[in-house]
C-alpha positions as CSV (number, residue, x, y, z in Angstrom):
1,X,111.7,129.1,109.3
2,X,108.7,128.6,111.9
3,X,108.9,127.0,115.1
4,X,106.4,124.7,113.6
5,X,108.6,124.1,110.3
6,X,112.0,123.4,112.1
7,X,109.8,120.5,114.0
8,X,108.6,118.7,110.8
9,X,111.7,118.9,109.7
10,X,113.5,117.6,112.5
11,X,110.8,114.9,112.8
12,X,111.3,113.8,108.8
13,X,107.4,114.3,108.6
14,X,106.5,114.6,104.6
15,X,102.4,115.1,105.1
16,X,100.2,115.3,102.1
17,X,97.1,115.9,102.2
18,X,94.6,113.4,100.3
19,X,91.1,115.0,99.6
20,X,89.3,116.4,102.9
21,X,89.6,113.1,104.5
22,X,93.3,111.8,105.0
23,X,96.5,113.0,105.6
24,X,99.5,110.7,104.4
25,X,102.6,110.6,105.9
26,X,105.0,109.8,102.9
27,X,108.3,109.6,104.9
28,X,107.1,107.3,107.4
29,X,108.9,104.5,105.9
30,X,111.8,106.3,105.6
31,X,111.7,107.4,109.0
32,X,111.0,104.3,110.7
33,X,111.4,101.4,108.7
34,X,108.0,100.9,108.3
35,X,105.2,102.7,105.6
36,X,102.9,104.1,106.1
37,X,99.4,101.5,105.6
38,X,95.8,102.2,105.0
39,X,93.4,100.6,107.9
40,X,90.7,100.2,105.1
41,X,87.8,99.3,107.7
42,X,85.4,102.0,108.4
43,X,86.6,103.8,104.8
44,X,85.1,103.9,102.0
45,X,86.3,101.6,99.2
46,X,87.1,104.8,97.0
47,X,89.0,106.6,100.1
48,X,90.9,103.6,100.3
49,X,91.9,103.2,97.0
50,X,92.6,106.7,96.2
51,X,95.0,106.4,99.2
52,X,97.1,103.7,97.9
53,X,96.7,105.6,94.6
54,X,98.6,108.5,96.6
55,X,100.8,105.9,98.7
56,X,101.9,104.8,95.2
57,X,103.1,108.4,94.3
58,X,104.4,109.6,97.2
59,X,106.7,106.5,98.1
60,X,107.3,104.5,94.6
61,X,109.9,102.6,96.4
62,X,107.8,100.7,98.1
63,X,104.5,98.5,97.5
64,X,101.2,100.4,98.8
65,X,99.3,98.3,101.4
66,X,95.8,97.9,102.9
67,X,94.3,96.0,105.4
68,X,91.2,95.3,106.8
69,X,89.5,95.4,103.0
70,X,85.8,95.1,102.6
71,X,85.0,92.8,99.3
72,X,85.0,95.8,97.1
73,X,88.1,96.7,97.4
74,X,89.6,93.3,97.2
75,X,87.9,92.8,94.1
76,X,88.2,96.0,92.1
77,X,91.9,96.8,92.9
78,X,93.5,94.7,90.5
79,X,91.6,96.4,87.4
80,X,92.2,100.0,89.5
81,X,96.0,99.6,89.3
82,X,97.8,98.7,85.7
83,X,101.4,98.4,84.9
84,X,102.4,97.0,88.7
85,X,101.7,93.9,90.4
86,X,98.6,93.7,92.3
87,X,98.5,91.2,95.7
88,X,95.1,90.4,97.1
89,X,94.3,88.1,100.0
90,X,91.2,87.5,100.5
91,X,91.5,85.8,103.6
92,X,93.8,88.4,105.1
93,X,91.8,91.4,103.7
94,X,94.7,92.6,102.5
95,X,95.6,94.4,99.2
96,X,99.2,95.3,98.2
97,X,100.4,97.4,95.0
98,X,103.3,97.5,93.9
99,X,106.9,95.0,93.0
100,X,107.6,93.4,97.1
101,X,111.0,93.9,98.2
102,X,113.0,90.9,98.0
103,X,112.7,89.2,101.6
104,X,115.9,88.2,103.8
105,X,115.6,87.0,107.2
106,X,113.3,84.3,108.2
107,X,110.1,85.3,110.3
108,X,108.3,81.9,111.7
109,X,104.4,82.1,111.9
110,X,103.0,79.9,114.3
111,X,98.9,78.3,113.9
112,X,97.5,77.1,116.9
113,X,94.5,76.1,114.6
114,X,92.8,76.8,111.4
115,X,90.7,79.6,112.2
116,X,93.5,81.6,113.5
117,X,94.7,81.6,109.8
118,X,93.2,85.1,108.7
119,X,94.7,87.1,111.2
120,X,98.6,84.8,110.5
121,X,97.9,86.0,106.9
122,X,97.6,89.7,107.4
123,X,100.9,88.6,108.7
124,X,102.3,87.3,105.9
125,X,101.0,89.6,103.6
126,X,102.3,92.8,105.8
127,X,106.1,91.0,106.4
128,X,106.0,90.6,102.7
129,X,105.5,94.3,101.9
130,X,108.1,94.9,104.3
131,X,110.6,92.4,102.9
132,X,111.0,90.0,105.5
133,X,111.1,86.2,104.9
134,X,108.2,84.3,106.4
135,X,107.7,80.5,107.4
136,X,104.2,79.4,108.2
137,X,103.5,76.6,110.1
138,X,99.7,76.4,110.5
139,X,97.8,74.1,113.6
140,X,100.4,73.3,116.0
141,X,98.3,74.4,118.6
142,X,98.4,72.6,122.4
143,X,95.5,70.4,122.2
144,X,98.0,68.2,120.3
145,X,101.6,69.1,121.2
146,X,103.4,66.6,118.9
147,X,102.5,68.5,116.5
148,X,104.5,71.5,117.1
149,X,107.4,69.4,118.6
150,X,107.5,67.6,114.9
151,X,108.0,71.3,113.5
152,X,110.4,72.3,116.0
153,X,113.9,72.7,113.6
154,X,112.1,74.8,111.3
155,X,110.8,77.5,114.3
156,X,114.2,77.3,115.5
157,X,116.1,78.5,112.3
158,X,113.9,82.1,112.3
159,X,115.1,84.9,113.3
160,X,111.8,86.0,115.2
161,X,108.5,83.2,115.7
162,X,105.4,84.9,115.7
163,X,102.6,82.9,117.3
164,X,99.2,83.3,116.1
165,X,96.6,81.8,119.2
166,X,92.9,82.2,120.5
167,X,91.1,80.2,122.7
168,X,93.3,79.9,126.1
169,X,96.0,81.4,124.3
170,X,98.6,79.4,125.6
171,X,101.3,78.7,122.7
172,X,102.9,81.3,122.6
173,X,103.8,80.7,126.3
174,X,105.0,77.0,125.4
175,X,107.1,78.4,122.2
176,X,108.7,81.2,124.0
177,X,110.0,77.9,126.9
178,X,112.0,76.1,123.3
179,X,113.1,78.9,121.5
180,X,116.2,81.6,121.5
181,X,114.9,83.8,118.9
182,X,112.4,86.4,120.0
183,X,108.9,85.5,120.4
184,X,105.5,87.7,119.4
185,X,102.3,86.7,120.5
186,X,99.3,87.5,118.3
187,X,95.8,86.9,120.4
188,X,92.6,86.0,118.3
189,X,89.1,86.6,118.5
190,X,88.6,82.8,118.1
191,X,86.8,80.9,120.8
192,X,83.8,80.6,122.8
193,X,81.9,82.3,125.4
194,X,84.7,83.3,128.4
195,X,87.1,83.8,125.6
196,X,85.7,87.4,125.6
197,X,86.8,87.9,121.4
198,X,90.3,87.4,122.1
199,X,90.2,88.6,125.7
200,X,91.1,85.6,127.7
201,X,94.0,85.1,125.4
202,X,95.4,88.3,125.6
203,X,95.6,88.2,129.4
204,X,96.8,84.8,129.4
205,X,99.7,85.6,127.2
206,X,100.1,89.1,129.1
207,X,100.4,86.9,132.1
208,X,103.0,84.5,130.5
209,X,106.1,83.5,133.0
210,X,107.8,82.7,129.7
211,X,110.8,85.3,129.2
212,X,111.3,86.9,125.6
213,X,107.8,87.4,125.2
214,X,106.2,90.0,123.1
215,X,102.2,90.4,123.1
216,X,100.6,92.7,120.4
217,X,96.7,93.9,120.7
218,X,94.3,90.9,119.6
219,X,93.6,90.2,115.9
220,X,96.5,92.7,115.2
221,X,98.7,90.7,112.6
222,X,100.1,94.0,111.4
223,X,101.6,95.0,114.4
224,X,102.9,91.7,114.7
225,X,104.7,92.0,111.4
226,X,105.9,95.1,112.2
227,X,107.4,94.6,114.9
228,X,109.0,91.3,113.8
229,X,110.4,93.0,110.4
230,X,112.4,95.9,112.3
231,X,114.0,93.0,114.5
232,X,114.7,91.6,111.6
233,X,116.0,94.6,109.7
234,X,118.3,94.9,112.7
235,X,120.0,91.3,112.0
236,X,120.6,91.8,108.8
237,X,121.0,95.1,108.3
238,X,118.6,98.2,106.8
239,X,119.7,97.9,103.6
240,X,117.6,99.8,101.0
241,X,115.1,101.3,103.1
242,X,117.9,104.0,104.2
């Protein structure tokens, strides 16, 4: 054995390699809990799809996901895979293939408005795939602050609370304050001028005095998700992704 094969295999790395474009890492999910996922932006539609094709093969026991789809692929995936369940958000982007894992655990995913709802449903659609129960409560943001205090119970009984905010990105800050469970804060690209695409939020939640806060890049719902699921997975135990 190589020096080079002894690593790989302390590692648990299972590469394939897809074409002359990709290389899939088939025991990632295995390895850490988490699958490996095709960032579909930038691909083409027929490298993407070929690479849930091979996602598919490589690691039946779990659904095949993509974000970050362009139209075509959200449109011609369901006739591309037959025989399994097909998932497609179009507002996400996302496209999932395969049966999704029973969910245990509850994730809460926190709004602070409407147009932060793409991003909060790439993170529904990626806690899904990774079996994690998800709560959405959508528009609590801080312009109007009864409205999250009305919702209150429910974001207390998760697990984790995930907190989907552009603008001044300042929920997060004021959820973290009322809640035990952990909390992940998910800047958007929603706002105008200063907001900088989601910069202004990033920094404000970076700069949060609120302890048990989490910040992941902005837009990045999958992160988000990921992150949540393993915290998750760690309350209720691994369970079949051993």
């Amino acid at each position: 054995m190589t020096d080079s094969d002894a690593l790989t295999a302390l590692l648990d790395c299972e590469v394939h390699r897809t074409g002359d474009f990709a290389r899939l890492d088939a025991s990632r999910r295995r390895r850490t809990g988490v699958p490996e996922v095709v960032f579909a932006q930038s691909k083409s539609p027929e490298q993407t799809l070929r690479l849930l094709a091979e996602l598919r093969e490589r690691d039946p026991g779990s659904p095949a996901l993509a974000t970050r789809c362009p139209d075509a692929v959200l449109e011609t995936a369901p006739s591309r895979f037959t025989g399994v369940p097909v998932h497609v958000d179009h507002l996400a982007r996302t496209v999932a293939v395969g049966h999704l894992p029973a969910p245990r655990g509850t994730v809460a995913v926190l709004t602070a408005g409407t147009t932060d709802l793409p991003v909060a449903r790439e993170v529904l659609a990626t806690l899904a795939v990774l079996g994690a129960g998800a709560d959405l409560v959508d528009d609590v943001g801080v312009a109007g602050l009864g409205r999250l205090l009305a919702q209150l119970p429910r974001v207390r009984d998760a697990d984790v609370v995930i907190v989907v905010a552009g603008m001044d990105g300042a929920l997060p800050s004021v959820v973290t304050g009322l809640v035990r469970a952990p909390v992940i804060g998910v800047p958007t690209s929603v706002g105008y001028g200063v907001a900088a695409g989601g910069l202004a939020a990033a920094v404000s939640m970076l700069s949060s005095c609120a302890p048990g806060l989490t910040v992941v890049n902005i837009d990045n719902g999958f992160g988000a998700a990921s992150h949540a699921a393993k915290i998750v997975a760690a309350v209720h135990g691994r369970g079949a992704e051993r």
